[in-house]
C-alpha positions as CSV (number, residue, x, y, z in Angstrom):
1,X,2.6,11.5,-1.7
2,X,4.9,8.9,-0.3
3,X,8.1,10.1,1.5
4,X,10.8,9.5,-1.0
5,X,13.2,9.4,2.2
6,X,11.2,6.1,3.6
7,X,14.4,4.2,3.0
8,X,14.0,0.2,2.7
9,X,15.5,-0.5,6.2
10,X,13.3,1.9,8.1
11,X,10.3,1.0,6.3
12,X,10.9,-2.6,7.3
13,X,11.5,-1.2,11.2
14,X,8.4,0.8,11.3
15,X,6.6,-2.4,9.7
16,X,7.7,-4.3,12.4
17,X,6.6,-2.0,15.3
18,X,3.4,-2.0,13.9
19,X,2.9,-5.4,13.3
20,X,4.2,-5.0,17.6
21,X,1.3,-2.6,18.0
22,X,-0.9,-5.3,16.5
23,X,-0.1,-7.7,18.5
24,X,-0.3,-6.4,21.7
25,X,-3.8,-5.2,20.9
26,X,-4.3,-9.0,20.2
27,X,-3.6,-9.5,23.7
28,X,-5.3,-7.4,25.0
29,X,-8.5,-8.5,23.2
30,X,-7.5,-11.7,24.2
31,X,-7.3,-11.3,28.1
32,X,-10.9,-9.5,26.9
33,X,-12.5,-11.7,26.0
34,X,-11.8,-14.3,28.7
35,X,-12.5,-11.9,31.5
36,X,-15.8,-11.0,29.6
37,X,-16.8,-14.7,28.2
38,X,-17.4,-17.5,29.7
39,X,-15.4,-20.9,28.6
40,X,-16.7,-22.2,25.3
41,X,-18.2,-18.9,24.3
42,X,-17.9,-18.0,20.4
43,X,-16.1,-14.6,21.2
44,X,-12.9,-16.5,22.6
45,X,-12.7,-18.9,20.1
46,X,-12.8,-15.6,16.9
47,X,-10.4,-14.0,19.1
48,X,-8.0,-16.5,19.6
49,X,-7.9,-17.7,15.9
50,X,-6.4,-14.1,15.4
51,X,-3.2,-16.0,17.2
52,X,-3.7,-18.8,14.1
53,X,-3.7,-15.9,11.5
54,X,-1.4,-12.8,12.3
55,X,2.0,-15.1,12.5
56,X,1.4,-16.8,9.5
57,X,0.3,-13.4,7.4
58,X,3.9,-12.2,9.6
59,X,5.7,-15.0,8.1
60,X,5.0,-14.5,4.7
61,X,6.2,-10.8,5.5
62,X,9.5,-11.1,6.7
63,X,10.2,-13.9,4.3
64,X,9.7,-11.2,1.2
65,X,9.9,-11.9,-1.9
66,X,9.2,-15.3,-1.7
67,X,6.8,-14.9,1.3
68,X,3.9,-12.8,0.1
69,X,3.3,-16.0,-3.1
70,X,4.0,-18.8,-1.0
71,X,0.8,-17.5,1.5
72,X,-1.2,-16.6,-1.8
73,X,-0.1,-20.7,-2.7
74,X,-1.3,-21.8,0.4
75,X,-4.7,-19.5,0.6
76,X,-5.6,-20.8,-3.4
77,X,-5.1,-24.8,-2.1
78,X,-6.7,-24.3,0.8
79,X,-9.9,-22.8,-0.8
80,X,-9.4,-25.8,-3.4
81,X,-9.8,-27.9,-1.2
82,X,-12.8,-26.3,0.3
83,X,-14.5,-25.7,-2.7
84,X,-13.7,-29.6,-4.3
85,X,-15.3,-30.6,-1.1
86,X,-18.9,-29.2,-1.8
87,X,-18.6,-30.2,-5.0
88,X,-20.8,-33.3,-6.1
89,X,-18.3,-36.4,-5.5
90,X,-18.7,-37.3,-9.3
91,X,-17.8,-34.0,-10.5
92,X,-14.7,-33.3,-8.5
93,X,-12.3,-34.4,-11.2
94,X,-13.6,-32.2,-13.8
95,X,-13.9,-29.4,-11.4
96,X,-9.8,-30.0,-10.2
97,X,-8.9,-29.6,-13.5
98,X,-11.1,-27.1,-14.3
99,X,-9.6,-24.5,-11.7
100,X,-5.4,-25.7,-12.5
101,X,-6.6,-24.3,-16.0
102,X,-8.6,-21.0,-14.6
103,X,-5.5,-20.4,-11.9
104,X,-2.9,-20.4,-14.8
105,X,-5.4,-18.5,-17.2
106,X,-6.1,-15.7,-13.9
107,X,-2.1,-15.5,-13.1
108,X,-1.1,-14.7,-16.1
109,X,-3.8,-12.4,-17.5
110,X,-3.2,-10.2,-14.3
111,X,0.5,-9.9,-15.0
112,X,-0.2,-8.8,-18.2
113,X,-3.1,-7.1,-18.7
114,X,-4.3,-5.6,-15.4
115,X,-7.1,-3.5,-16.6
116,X,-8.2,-6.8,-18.8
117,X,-8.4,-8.6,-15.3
118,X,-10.3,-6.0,-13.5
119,X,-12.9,-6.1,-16.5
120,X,-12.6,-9.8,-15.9
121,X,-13.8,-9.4,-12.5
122,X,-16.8,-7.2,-13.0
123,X,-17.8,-9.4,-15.9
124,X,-17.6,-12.5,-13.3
125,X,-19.4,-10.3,-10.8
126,X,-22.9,-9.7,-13.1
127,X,-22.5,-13.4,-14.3
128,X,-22.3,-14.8,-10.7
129,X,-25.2,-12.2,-10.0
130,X,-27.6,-13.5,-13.2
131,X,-26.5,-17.2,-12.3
132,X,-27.4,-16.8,-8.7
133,X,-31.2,-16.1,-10.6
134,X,-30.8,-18.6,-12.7
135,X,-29.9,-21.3,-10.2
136,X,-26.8,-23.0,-11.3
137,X,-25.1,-25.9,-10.6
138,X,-22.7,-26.4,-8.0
139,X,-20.3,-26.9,-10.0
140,X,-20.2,-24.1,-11.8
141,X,-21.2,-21.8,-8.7
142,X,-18.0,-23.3,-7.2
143,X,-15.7,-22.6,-10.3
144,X,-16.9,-19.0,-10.4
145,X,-15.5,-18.7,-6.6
146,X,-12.4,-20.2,-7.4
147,X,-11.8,-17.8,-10.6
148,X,-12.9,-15.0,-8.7
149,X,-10.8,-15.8,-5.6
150,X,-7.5,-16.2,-8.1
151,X,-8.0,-13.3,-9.9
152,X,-8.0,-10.6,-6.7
153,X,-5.4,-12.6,-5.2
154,X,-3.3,-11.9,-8.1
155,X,-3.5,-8.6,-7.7
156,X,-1.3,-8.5,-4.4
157,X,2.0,-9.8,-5.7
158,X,1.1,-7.2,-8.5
159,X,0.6,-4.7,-5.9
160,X,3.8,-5.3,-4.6
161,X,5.9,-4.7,-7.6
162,X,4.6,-1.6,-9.5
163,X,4.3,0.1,-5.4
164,X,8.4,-0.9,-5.5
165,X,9.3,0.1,-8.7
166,X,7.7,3.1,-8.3
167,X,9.6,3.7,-5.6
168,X,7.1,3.4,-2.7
169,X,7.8,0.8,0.2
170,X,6.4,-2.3,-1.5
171,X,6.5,-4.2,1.7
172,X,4.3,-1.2,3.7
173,X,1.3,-1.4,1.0
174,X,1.3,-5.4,1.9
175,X,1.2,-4.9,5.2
176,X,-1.3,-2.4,5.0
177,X,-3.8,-4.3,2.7
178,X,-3.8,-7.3,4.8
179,X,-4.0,-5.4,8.2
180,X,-6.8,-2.7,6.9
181,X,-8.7,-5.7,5.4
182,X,-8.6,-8.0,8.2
183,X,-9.3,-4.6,11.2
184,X,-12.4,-3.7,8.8
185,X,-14.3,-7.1,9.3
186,X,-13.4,-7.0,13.2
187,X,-14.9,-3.1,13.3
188,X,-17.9,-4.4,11.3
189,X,-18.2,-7.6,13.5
190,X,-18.1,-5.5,16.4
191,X,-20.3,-3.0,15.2
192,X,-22.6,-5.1,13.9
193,X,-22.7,-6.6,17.6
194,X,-23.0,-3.8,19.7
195,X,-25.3,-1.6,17.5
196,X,-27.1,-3.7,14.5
197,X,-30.2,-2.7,14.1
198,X,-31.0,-2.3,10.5
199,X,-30.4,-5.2,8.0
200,X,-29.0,-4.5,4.8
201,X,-29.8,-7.8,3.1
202,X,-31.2,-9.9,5.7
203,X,-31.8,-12.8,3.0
204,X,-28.2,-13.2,2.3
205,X,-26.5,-12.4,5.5
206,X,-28.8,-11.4,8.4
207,X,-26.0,-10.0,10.6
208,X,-25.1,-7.5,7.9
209,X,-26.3,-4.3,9.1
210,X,-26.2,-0.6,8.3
211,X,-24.4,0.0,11.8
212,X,-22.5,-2.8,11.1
213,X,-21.0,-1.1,7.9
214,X,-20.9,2.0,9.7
215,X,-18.7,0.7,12.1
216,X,-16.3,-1.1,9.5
217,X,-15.7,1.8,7.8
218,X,-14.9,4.5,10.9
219,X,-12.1,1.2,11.9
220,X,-10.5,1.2,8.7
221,X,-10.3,5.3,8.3
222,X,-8.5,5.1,11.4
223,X,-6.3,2.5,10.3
224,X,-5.8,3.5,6.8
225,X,-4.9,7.5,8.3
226,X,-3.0,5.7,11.7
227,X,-0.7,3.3,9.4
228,X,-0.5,5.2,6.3
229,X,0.7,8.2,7.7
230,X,3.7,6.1,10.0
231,X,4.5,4.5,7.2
232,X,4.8,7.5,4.8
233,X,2.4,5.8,2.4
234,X,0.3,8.6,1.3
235,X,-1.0,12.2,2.4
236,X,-4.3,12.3,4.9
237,X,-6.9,13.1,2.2
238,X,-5.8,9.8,0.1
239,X,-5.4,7.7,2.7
240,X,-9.2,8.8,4.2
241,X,-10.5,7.8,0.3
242,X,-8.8,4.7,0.4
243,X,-9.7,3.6,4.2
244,X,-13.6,4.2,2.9
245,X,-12.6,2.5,-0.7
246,X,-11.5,-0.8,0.8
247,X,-14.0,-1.0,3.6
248,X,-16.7,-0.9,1.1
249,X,-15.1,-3.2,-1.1
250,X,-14.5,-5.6,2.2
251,X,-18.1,-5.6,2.7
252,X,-19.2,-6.2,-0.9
253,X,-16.3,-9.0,-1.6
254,X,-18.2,-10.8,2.2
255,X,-21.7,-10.3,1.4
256,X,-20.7,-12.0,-2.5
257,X,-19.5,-15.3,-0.6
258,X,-22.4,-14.8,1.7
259,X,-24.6,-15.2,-1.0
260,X,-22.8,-18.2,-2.4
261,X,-23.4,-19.6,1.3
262,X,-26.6,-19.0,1.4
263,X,-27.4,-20.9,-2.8
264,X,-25.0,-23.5,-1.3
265,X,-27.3,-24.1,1.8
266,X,-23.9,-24.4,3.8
267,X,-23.2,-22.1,7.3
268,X,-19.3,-22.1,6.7
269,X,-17.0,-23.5,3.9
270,X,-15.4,-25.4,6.2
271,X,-14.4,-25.6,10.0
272,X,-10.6,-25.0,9.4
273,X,-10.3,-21.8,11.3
274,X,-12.3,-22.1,15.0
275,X,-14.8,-19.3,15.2
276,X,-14.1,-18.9,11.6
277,X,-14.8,-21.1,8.9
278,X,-12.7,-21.9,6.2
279,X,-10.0,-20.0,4.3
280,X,-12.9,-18.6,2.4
281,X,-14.6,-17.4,4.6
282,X,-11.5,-15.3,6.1
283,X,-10.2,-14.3,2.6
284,X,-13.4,-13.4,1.0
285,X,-12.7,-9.6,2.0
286,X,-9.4,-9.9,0.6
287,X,-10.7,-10.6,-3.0
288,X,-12.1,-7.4,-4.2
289,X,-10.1,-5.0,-1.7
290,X,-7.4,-6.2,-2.9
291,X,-7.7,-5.0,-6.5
292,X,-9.5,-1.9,-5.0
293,X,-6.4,-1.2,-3.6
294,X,-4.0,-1.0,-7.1
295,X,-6.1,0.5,-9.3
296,X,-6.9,3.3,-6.7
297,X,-3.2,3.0,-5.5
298,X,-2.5,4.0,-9.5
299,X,-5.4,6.7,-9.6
300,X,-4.2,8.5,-6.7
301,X,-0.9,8.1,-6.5
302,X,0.5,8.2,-10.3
């Protein structure tokens, strides 16, 4: 269980000598990579995008409450804005208006009826599954991805509250979501790298492999157990469940948008972030861990 002595004031200390910790292993992957790469290689350009990323998920930390929507804002216009442009020019209109309606529909079904919202989800998730067989349009293909993008963002503001009114450090669980999400798709990348081998659905993503996944989900138990224990989120045994919980659900939320890729015929959603892609394609973990993470947050922890 949580320490009920993790005041708010050292929690938000030990948050920010972690985020340190993160940081200077940054740098160090950084000065990596360019002693290892030569200019213009792929590998510098992933790793220094990581400089783009952690100050702006920092930001939106330190600027709690407001911080943590106001990124969630900026990460739903962002994939708008992808999304609207692979959308059929003559379509667009509808499709804008379509998601302002699904965003307030998602928001406020999540606040008030999380376990509707989850079902939601899964629903979405075999319709997305029996469209991708029956071919849809783009449009629709496109609206699905917004829905679904809203509706496991949602969750982290959620997340948020019920960890702080229950007395656990609100701030830590945000931190740890976003840092266990993001450290899982470098293990797998690097996994994937050094030891693929085995595909596990080469016709949606061929660099998806078995080692790959392996490698994701040894990362995130050592972050989950490493961060989770110095922030006095959890005891070892439920913080080992949830480090294999969200690793899994990191991998199934990037092999989803692979998919959509792949119907789409498009590499990236955009070229926003170099070495990247788009928003999308840097958030697409952060879907489905993200509500992984509350209801097994409320399993384990009630």
């Amino acid at each position: 269980m949580p320490d009920p002595s993790f005041a708010a004031g050292e929690g938000l200390t030990r948050i920010l000598c972690a985020m340190a910790v993160l940081y200077a292993l940054l740098a160090l992957a950084s000065a990596g990579s360019m002693l290892s790469t030569a200019p213009g290689h792929p590998l510098r350009a992933q790793v220094n995008a990581w400089w783009l990323i952690f100050p702006v998920v920092s930001a939106s930390l330190l600027l709690a409450p407001h911080g943590p929507p106001l990124l969630l804002l900026l990460i739903a216009w962002l994939a708008w804005r992808e999304l609207a442009g692979l959308c059929p020019p003559a379509q667009r209109s509808r499709f804008t208006l379509a998601c302002a309606a699904a965003g307030a529909w998602q928001v406020g079904l999540t606040w008030r009826a999380p376990g509707w919202a989850c079902g939601a989800m899964a629903a979405l998730l075999l319709a997305a599954a029996w469209r991708f067989r029956l071919r849809p349009s783009a449009e629709r293909l496109l609206l699905l991805l917004f829905v679904l993008l809203g509706l496991g963002l949602s969750f982290v503001p959620l997340l948020l509250q019920r960890a702080a009114a229950a007395g656990a450090a609100g701030l830590g669980w945000y931190f740890y979501l976003f840092g266990l999400t993001a450290l899982n798709d470098i293990g797998q990348f690097i996994a994937g790298k050094r030891f693929g081998r085995h595909h596990i659905a080469a016709r949606i993503s061929p660099q998806k492999t078995w080692q790959g996944l392996a490698g994701g989900m040894v990362m995130s138990v050592g972050v989950s157990l490493a961060l989770g224990t110095y922030l006095a989120l959890a005891g070892t045994s439920t913080l080992v469940l949830l480090g294999l919980l969200l690793s899994l659900a990191g991998f199934a939320g990037d092999l989803l948008f692979s998919a959509a890729k792949r119907w789409l015929g498009v590499k990236d959603f955009s070229r926003l972030i170099p070495g990247h892609g788009g928003i999308l394609d840097r958030v697409d973990s952060l879907v489905l861990t993200a509500p992984t993470l509350y209801l097994a947050r409320a399993a384990l922890l009630s």
